[in-house]
C-alpha positions as CSV (number, residue, x, y, z in Angstrom):
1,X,22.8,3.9,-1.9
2,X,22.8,0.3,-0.3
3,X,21.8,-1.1,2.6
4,X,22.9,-5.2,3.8
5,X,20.3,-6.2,6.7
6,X,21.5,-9.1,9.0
7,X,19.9,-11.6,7.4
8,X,21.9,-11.2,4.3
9,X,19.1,-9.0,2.5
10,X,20.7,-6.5,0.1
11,X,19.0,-3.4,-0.8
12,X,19.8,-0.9,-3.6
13,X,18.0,2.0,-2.7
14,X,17.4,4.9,-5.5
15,X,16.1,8.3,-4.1
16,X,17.3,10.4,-6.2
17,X,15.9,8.7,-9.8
18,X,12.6,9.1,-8.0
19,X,10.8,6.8,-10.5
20,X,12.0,3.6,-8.5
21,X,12.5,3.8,-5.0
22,X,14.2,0.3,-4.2
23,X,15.1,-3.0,-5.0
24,X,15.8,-5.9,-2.7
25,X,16.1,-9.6,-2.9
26,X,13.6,-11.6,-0.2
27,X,14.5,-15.5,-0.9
28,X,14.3,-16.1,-4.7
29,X,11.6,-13.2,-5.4
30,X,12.8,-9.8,-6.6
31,X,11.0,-7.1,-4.8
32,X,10.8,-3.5,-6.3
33,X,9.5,-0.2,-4.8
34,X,8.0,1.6,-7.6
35,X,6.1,4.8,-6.9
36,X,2.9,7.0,-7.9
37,X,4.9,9.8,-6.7
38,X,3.9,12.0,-3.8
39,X,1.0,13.7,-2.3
40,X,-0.3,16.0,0.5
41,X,-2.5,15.2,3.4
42,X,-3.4,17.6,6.5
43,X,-1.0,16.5,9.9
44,X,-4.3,16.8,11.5
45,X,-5.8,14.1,9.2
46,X,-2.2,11.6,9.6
47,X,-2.3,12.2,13.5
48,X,-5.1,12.7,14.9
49,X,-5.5,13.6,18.7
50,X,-1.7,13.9,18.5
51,X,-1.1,17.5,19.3
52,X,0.9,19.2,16.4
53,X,3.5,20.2,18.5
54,X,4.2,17.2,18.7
55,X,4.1,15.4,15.2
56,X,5.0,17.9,13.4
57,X,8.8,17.7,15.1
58,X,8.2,14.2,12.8
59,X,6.6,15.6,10.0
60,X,6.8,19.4,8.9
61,X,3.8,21.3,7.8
62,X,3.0,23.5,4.9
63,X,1.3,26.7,5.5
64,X,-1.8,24.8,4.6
65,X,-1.1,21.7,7.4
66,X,-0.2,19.2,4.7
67,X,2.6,16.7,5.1
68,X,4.5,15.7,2.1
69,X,3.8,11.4,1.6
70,X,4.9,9.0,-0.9
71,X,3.1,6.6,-2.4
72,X,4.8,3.3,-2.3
73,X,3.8,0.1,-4.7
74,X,5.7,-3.1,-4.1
75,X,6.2,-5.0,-7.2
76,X,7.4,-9.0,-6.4
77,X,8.5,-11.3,-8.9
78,X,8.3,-14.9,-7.8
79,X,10.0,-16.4,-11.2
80,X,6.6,-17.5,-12.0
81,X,4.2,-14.3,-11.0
82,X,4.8,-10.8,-11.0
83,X,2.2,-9.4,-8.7
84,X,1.3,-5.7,-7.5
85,X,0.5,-4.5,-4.2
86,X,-1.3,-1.2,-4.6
87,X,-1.5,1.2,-7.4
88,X,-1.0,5.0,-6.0
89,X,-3.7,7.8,-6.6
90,X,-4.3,7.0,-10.0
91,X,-5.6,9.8,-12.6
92,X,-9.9,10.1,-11.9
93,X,-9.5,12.2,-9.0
94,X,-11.5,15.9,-9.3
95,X,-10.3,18.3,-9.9
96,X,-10.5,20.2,-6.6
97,X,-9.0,17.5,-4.9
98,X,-5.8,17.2,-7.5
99,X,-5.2,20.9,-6.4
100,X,-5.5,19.9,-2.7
101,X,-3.0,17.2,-2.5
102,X,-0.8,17.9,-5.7
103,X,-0.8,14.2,-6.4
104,X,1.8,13.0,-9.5
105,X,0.7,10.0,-11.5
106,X,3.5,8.9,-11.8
107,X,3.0,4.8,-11.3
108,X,3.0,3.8,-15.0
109,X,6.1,6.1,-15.4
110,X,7.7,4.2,-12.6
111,X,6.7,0.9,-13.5
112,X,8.5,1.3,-17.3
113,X,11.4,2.7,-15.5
114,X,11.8,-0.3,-13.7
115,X,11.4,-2.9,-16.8
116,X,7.9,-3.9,-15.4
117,X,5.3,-3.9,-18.5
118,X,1.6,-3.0,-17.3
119,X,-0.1,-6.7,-19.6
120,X,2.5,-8.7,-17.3
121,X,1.4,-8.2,-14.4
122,X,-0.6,-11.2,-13.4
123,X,-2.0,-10.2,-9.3
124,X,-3.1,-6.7,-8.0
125,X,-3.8,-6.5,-4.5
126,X,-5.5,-3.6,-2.9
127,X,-4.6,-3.5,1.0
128,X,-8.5,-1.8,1.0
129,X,-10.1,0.7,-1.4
130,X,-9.5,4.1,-0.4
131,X,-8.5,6.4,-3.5
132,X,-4.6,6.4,-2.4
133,X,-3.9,2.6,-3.2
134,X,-6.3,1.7,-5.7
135,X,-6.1,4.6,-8.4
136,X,-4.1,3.1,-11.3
137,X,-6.5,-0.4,-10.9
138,X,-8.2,1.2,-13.6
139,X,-7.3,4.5,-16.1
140,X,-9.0,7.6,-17.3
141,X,-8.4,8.3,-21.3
142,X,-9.3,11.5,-23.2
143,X,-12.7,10.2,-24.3
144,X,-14.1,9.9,-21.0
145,X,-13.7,5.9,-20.7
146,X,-12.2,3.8,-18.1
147,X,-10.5,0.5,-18.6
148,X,-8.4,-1.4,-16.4
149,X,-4.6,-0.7,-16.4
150,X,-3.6,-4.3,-15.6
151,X,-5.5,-6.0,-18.4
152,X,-4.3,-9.5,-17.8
153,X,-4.1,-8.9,-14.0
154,X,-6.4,-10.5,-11.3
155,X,-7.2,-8.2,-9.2
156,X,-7.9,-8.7,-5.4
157,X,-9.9,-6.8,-2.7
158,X,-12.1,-7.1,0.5
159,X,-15.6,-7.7,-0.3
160,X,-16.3,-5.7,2.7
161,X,-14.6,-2.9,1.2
162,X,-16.8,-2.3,-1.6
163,X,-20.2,-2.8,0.3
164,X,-18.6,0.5,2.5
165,X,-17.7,2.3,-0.1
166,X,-21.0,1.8,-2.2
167,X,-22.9,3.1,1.3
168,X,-21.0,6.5,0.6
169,X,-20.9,7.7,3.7
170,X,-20.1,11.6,4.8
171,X,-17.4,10.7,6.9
172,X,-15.2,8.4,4.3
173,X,-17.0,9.3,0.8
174,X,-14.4,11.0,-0.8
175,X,-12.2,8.2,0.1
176,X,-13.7,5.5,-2.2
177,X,-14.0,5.9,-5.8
178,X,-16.8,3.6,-7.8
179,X,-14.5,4.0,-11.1
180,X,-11.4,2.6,-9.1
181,X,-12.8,-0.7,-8.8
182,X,-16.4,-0.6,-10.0
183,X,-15.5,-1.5,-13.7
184,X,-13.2,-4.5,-12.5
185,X,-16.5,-5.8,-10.7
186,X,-18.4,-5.5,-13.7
187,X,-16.2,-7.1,-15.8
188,X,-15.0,-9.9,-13.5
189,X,-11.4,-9.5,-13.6
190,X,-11.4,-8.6,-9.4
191,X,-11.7,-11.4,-6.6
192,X,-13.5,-10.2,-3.6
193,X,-12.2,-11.6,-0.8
194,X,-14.1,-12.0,2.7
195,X,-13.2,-12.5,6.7
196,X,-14.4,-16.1,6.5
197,X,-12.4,-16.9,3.6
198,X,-8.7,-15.0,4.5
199,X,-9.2,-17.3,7.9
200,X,-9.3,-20.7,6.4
201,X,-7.1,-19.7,3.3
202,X,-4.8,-16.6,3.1
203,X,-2.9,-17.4,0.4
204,X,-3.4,-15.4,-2.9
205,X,-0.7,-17.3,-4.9
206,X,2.5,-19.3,-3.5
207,X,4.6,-16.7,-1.4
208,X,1.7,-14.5,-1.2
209,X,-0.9,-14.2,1.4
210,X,-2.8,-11.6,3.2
211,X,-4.0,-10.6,7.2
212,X,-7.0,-8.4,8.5
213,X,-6.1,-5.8,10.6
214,X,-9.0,-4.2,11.0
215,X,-9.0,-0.2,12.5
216,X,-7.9,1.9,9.4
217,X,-11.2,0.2,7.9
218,X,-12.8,-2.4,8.9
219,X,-11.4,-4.9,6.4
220,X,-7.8,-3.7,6.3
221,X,-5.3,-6.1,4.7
222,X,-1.7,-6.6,5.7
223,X,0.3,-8.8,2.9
224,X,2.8,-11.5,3.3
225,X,5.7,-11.8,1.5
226,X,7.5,-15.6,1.7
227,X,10.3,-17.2,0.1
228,X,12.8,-19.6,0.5
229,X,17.2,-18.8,0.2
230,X,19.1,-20.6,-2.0
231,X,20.2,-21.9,1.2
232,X,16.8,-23.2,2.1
233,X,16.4,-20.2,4.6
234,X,12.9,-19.3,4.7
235,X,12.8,-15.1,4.5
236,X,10.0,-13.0,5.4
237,X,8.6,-9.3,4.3
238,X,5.4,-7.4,5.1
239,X,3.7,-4.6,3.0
240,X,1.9,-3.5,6.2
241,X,-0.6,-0.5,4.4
242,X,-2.3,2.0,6.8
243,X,-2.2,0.0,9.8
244,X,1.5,2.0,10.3
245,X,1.8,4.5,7.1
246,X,4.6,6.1,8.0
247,X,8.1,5.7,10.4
248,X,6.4,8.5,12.5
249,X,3.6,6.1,13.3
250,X,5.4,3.4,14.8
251,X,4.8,4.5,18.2
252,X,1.4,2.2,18.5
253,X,-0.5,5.2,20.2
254,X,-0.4,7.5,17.3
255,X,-3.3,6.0,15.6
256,X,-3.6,8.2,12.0
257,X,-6.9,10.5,12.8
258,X,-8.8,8.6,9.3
259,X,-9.5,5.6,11.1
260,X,-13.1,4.1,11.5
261,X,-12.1,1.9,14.3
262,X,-10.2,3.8,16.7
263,X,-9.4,0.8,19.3
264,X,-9.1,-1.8,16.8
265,X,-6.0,0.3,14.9
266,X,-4.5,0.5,18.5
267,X,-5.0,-3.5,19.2
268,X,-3.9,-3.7,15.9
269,X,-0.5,-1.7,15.9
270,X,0.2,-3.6,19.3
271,X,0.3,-6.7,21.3
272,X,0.7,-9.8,19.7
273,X,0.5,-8.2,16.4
274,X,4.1,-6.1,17.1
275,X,5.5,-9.7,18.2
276,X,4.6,-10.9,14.7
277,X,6.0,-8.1,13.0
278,X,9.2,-8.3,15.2
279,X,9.9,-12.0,13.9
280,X,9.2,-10.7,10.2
281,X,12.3,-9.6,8.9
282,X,11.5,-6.8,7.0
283,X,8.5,-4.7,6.5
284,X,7.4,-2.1,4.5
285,X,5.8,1.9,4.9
286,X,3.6,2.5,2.5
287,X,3.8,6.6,2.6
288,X,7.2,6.9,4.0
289,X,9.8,9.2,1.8
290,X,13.0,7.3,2.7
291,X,13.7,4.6,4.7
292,X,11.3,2.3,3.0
293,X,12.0,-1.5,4.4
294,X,12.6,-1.7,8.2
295,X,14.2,-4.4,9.8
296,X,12.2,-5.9,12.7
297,X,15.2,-6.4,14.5
């Protein structure tokens, strides 16, 4: 199926292969939706204080509360780059929680299917660390190591976002995974980036840059996708993470329940932030199941 956008945008959207999810043209980058596959999460968890009556005439329920989510990676190719935003669930999570949420593993599958081989990718950029976008930074093998997946990748992250995860709080623990991005620390091969920093410089390489938007977590990152027509038009896309995971959260008061700053997701999700994304173009939802790139307009 594709979809033309006003601005001349053409997407070739692929459900039913299920490995790659879309591709689009933004400028003279080549943007693909790869996938880790899908996973399950309780409604309560996704909507917090919404009553269910309400959400779940957005998003049905098993007989266990869970709401079926994808897991969305965008993959841009500048012509010079080819960097990754996110990388799914990944294969180190326990047992127990496997069962729970029926996650896939299906990124690396996805990425071959789309002609993207893992040693060239050249950026990774985690949105923040919970499990569900930095799993496939590194990989499990049968001998109990872990190496990273992207072995000639950069890898970038907030620095705030590891000194949370290493407090290992009960509220968030089970959210942030040492072997997800411990092992790139060790070794190097991630950037950590801080507030201070983003502010005076938000570029992570030309056409790329990232935002805070703090509420999710504290350090949440929104990415910035730029490039310039053949015309000389510039075009614009966002990868928007958590700060709006799904279509069903585009209402700026339904704030997902796992959010650690409550008021700061709502600021966030509103105000001048919506008038930025409204002069966008296109952005994407990280979780949705169809309907991946939204116009602004």
């Amino acid at each position: 199926m594709n979809r033309d956008s006003g601005a001349g945008q053409h997407i070739e959207l692929d459900p039913a292969s299920g490995l790659v999810r879309a591709r689009m043209h933004l400028g003279d980058f080549e943007l693909t939706v790869c996938t880790d596959g899908t996973y399950k999460l309780d409604g309560g968890v996704m909507f917090g204080v919404v009553p269910k009556p309400l959400w779940e005439r957005r998003a049905a329920a098993d007989d266990q509360n869970r709401i079926l989510l994808g897991l969305n990676t965008v993959v841009v190719r500048t012509g010079k780059q080819t960097v990754l935003i996110e990388t799914g669930v990944g294969n180190k999570q326990p047992a127990k929680m496997r069962e729970i949420q029926c996650n896939q593993e299906l990124l690396p599958q996805s990425l071959a299917a789309a002609g993207i081989r893992q040693e060239e990718v050249d950026v990774v950029i985690n949105t923040h660390l919970h499990f569900d976008h930095c799993g496939w930074n590194t990989t499990l093998h049968g001998d109990g190591s872990v190496t990273p997946t992207f072995q000639n990748a950069r890898y970038f992250a907030h620095r705030g976002e590891v000194e949370h995860g290493r407090l290992q709080l009960d509220r968030d623990r089970v959210s942030y995974l040492a072997p997800n991005y411990e092992p790139l620390i060790e070794s190097g091969q991630i950037t950590l980036l801080d507030t201070e920093g983003i502010e005076a410089d938000p570029a992570i390489c030309p056409g790329i840059s990232v935002e805070l938007f703090p509420g999710h977590t504290a350090q949440l990152m929104a990415v910035h996708i730029e490039s310039k027509s053949a015309g000389g038009v510039v075009q614009h896309a966002c990868y928007i993470s958590d700060l709006i995971p799904t279509s069903a959260h585009l209402d700026p008061t339904w704030v997902w329940g796992m959010t650690s700053i409550r008021w700061s997701a709502l600021r966030s999700a509103s105000g001048s932030t919506a008038a930025r994304f409204r002069r966008t173009g296109w952005f994407c939802l990280r979780t949705i199941m169809s309907g991946l790139w939204l116009a602004s307009d």
